[in-house]
C-alpha positions as CSV (number, residue, x, y, z in Angstrom):
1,X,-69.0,15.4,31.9
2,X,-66.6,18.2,30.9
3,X,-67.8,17.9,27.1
4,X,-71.5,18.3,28.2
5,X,-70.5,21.2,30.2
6,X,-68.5,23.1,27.4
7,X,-71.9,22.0,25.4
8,X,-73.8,24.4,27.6
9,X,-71.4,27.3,27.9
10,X,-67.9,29.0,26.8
11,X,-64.7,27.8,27.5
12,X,-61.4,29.8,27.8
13,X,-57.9,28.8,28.5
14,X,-56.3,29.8,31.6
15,X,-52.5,30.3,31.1
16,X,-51.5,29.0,34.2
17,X,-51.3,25.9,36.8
18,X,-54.3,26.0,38.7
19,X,-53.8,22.3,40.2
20,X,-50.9,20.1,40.5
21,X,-51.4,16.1,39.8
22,X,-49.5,13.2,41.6
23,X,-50.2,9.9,39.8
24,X,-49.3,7.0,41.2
25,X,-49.1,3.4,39.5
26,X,-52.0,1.6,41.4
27,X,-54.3,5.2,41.9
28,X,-57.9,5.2,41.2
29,X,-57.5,7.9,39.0
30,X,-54.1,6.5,37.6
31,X,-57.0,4.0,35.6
32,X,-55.6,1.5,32.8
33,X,-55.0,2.0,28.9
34,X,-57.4,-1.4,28.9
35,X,-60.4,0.9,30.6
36,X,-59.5,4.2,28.2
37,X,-59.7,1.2,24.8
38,X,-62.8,-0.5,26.3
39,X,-65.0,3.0,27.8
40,X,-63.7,6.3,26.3
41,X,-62.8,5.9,22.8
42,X,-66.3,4.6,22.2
43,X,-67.5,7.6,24.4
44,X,-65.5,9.8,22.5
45,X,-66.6,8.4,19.3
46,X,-70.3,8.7,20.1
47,X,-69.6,12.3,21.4
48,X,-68.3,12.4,18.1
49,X,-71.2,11.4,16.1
50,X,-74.0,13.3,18.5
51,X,-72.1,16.7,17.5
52,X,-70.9,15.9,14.0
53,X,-73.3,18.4,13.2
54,X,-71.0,21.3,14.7
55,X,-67.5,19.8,14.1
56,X,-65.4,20.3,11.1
57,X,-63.4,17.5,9.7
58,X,-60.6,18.6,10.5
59,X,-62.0,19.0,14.4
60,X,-62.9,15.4,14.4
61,X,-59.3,13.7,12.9
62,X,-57.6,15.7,15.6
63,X,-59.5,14.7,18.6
64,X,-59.1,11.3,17.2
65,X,-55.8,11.8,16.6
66,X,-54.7,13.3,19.7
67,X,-56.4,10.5,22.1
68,X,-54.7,7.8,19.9
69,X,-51.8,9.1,20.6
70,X,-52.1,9.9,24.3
71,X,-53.6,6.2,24.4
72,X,-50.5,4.9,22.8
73,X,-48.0,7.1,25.8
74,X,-50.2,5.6,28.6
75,X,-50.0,2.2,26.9
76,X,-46.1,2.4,26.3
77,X,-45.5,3.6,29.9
78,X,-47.6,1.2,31.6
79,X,-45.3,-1.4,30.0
80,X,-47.7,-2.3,27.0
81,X,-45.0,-1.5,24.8
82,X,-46.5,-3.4,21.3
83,X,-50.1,-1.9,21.8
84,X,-48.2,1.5,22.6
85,X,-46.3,1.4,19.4
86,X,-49.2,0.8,17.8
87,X,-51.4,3.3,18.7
88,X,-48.6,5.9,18.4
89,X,-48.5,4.7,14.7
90,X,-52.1,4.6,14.0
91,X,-52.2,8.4,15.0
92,X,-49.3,9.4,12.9
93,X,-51.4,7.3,10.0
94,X,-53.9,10.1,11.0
95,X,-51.9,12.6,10.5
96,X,-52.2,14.2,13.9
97,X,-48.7,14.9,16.0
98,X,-46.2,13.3,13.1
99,X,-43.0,14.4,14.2
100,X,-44.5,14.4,18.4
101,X,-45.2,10.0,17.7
102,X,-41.8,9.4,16.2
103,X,-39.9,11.0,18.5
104,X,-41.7,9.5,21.5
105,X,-41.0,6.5,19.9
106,X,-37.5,7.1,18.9
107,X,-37.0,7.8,23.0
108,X,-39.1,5.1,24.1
109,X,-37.1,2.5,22.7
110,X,-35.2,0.0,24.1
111,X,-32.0,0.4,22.5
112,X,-32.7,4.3,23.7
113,X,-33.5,3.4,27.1
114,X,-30.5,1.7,27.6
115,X,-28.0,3.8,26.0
116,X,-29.7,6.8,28.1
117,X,-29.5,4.6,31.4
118,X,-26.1,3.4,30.4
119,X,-24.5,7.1,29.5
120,X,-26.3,8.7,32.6
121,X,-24.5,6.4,34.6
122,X,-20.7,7.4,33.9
């Protein structure tokens, strides 16, 4: 919806919070890693092919970059650790958000998990 919308008009950026977001684990909206693989990257990558026309290469590896990675967050946090990992590396293969994937990963790891649980608790 929001990519047919900024089809037919302008967008500008609004430097402030207009809304704030709660999610919660079993949401509606909360909605799976599985359902973003399965229904919005191939969305994405048809949006991608129906305007490839308008986009510059560079347009295109970040919005697949960027979704990889924020793929690869949601995956890691919903406790899909291995597909999360993966993701975050495939975008980094990209090229988009180097240093942002490693050091997500670097503070999602176990050993750093339980050194930051384990020092927070003294």
């Amino acid at each position: 919806m929001w990519i047919r919308l900024a089809e037919r008009g302008g967008l500008s950026y609004v430097p402030e919070s207009l809304v704030h977001v709660h999610e919660r684990k079993h949401s509606l909206s909360a909605g799976s890693f599985n359902d973003q693989l399965m229904y919005t990257l191939p969305m994405i990558e048809g949006h991608i092919t129906r305007l490839s026309h308008r986009l510059t290469p560079q347009e295109v590896k970040t919005i697949r970059g960027r979704r990889t990675l924020r793929l690869g967050q949601l995956a890691y946090s919903r406790g899909a650790s291995d597909t999360g990992r993966q993701l975050i590396s495939r975008s980094i293969k990209m090229g988009y958000g180097p240093l942002e994937g490693i050091l997500f990963l670097a503070k999602a790891n176990v050993f750093a998990m339980w050194l930051k649980k384990n020092l927070l608790r003294r």
